[in-house]
BATI-814492 format. One record per residue (C-alpha): residue in three letters; x, y, z. Coordinates in steps of 0.1 Angstrom, whole numbers, padded with zeros to 4 digits, always signed. Layout:
// residues N
ALAXYZ;...
//
This chain:
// residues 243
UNK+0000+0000+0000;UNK+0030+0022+0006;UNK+0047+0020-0026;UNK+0011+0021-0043;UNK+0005+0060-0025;UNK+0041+0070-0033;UNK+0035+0061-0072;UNK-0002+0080-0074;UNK+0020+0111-0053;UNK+0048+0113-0084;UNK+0018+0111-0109;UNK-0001+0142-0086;UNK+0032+0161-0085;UNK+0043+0157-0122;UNK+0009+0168-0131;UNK+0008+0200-0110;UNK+0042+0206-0125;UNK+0028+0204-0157;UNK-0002+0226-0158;UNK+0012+0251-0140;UNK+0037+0263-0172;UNK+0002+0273-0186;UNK+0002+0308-0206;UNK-0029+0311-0217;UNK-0061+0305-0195;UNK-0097+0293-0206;UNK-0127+0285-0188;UNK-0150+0262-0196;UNK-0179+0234-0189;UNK-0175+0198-0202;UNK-0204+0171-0200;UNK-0201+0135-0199;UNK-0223+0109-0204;UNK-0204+0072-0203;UNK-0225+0044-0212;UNK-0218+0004-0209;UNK-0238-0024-0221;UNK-0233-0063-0221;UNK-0241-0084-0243;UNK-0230-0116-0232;UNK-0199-0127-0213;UNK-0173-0117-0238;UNK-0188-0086-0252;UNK-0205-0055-0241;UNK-0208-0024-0259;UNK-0192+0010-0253;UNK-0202+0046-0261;UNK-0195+0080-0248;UNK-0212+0109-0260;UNK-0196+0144-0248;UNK-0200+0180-0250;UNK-0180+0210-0242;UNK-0182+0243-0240;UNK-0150+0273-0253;UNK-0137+0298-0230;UNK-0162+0311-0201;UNK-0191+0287-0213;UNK-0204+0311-0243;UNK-0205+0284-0271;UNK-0206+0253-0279;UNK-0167+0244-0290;UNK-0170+0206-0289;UNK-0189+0172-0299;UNK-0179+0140-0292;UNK-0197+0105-0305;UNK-0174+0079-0293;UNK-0189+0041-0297;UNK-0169+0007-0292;UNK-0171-0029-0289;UNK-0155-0040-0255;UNK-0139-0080-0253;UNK-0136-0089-0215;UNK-0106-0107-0217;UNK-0118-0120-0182;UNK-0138-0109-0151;UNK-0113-0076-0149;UNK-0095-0069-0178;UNK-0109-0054-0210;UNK-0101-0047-0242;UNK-0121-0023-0271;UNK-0120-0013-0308;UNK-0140+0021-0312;UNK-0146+0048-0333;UNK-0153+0083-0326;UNK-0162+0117-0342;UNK-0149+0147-0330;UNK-0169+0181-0343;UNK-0153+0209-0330;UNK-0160+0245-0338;UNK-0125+0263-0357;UNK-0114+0302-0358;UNK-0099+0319-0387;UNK-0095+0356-0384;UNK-0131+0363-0368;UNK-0149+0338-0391;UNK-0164+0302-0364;UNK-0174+0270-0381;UNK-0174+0234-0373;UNK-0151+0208-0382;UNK-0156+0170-0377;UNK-0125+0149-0368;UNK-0128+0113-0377;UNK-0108+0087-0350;UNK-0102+0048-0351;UNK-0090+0044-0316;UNK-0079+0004-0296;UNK-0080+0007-0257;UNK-0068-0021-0230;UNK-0081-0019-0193;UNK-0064-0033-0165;UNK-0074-0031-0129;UNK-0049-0030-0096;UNK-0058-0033-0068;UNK-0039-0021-0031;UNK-0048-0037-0007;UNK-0091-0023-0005;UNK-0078+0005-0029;UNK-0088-0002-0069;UNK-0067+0016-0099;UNK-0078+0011-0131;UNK-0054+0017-0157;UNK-0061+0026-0198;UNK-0041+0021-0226;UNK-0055+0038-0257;UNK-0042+0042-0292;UNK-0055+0070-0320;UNK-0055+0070-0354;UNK-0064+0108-0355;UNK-0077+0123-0387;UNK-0075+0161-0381;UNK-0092+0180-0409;UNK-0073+0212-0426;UNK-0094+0243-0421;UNK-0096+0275-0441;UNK-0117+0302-0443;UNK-0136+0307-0480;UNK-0161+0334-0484;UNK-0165+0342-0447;UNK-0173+0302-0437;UNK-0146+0275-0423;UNK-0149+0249-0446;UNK-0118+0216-0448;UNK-0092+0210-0470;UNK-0081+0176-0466;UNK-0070+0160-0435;UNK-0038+0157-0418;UNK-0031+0127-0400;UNK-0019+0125-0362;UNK-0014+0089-0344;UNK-0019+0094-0304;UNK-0012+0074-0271;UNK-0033+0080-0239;UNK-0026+0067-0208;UNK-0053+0073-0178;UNK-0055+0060-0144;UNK-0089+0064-0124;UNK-0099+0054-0094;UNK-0132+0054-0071;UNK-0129+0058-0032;UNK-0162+0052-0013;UNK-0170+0081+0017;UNK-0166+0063+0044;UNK-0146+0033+0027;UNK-0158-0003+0019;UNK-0147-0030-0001;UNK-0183-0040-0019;UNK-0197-0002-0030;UNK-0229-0005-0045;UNK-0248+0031-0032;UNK-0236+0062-0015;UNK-0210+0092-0017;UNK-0176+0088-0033;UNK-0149+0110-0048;UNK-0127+0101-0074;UNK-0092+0106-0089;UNK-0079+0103-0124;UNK-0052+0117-0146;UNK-0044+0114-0183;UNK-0016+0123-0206;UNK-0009+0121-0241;UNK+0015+0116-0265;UNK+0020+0123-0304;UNK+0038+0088-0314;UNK+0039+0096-0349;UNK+0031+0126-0376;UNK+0037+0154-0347;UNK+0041+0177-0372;UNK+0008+0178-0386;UNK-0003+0189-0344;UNK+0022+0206-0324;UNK+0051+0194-0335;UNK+0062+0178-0307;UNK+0058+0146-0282;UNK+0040+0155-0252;UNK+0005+0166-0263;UNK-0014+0178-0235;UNK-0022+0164-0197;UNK-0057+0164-0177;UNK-0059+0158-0145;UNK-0091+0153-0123;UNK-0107+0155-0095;UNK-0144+0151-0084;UNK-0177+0139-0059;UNK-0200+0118-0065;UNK-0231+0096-0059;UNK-0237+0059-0065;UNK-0279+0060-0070;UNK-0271+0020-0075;UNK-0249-0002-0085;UNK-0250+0004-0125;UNK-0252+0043-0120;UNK-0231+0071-0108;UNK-0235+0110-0113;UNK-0205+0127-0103;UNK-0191+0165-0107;UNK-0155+0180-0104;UNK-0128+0199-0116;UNK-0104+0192-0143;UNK-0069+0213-0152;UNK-0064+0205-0192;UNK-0025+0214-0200;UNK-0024+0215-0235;UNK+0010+0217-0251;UNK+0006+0247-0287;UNK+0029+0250-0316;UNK+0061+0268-0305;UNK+0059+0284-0273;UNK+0019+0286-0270;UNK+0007+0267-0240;UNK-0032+0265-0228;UNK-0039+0261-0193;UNK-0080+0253-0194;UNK-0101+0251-0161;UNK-0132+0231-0165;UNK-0157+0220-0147;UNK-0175+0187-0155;UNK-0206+0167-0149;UNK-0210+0132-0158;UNK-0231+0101-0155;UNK-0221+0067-0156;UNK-0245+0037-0168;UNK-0236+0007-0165;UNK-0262-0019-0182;
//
């Protein structure tokens, strides 16, 4: 349990090392809606559906439509081949339109547990396919795409208030960070490795056993061309169905 609380501290202080270098500072609201449904033993279905708002919640700035098929490798451990489509509004000069971003993405979930404590850990890989804005006759309208492979990796984990092992009702908070890498075609991004870092912190209530709603904060470090950074403070509701 020791060493377990040391390594989530290194992860907490790399984080806050991160998003404080932040130049640039936004404000915004982010919804979530996670949603999980099984099939039969080895399959269950995955979607995500999210929306979020640009700086000091005036606009919408993004659209998410994220669905998967999930293999559950065993009672724990799950793997999942998705797609998602990302419509985000653009800026040129003063002209706003939307853009849609089309993603293959693999993921691997693996739980650990310490002791009572339960860390589940996600590997994803992107296939990104970023489209090319520019602005013609006062609309934002794409030219081409430009193509981005990306690795996430994201720990979460749950902790019942007060604690217990077998949590199917009640108050919780939770704890999760993510950061992300450009493994190939950084150039056609930010030109560079590290692509941005979210970390997460939030309350919550379990109505029963398949659902949770749950609110927090979230500090987005996102890593800009050059010497642009974005430091983005968001606050985020979510609900998690689990069928």
């Amino acid at each position: 349990m020791i060493a377990g609380k040391k390594w989530m501290l290194l992860v907490l202080i790399v984080c806050a090392f991160v998003t404080v270098k932040g130049q640039s500072t936004k404000f915004s609201g982010w919804f979530m809606l996670m949603n999980t449904n099984k099939i039969n033993k080895r399959f269950s279905t995955h979607f995500d559906f999210q929306l979020r708002s640009d700086d000091h919640w005036k606009n919408t700035e993004t659209i998410i439509i994220r669905p998967g098929l999930n293999y559950h490798l065993n009672n724990s451990i799950i793997a999942t081949l998705g797609y998602a489509y990302n419509l985000a509004w653009r800026h040129i000069d003063d002209v706003r339109g939307p853009l849609g971003e089309h993603r293959i993405w693999q993921q691997l979930i693996v739980p650990q547990h310490i002791n009572k404590l339960t860390i589940n850990h996600r590997f994803r890989l992107e296939e990104r396919f970023i489209p090319i804005a520019v602005k013609v006759n006062d609309e934002i309208e794409k030219d081409g795409y430009r193509y981005v492979t990306r690795f996430r990796y994201f720990f979460r984990s749950v902790i019942p208030v007060p604690f217990k092992k077998n949590f199917s009702s009640g108050f919780f908070t939770a704890i999760q960070n993510e950061i992300m890498f450009n493994v190939t075609d950084a150039n056609n991004i930010n030109n560079k490795f590290f692509d941005q870092n979210r970390f997460y912190a939030a309350a919550g209530w379990r109505l029963r056993k398949e659902l949770d709603l749950e609110a927090g904060y979230m500090n987005q470090f996102v890593e800009g061309r050059g010497e642009t950074y974005v430091n983005n403070n968001i606050i985020q509701l979510a609900i998690y169905l689990r069928l």
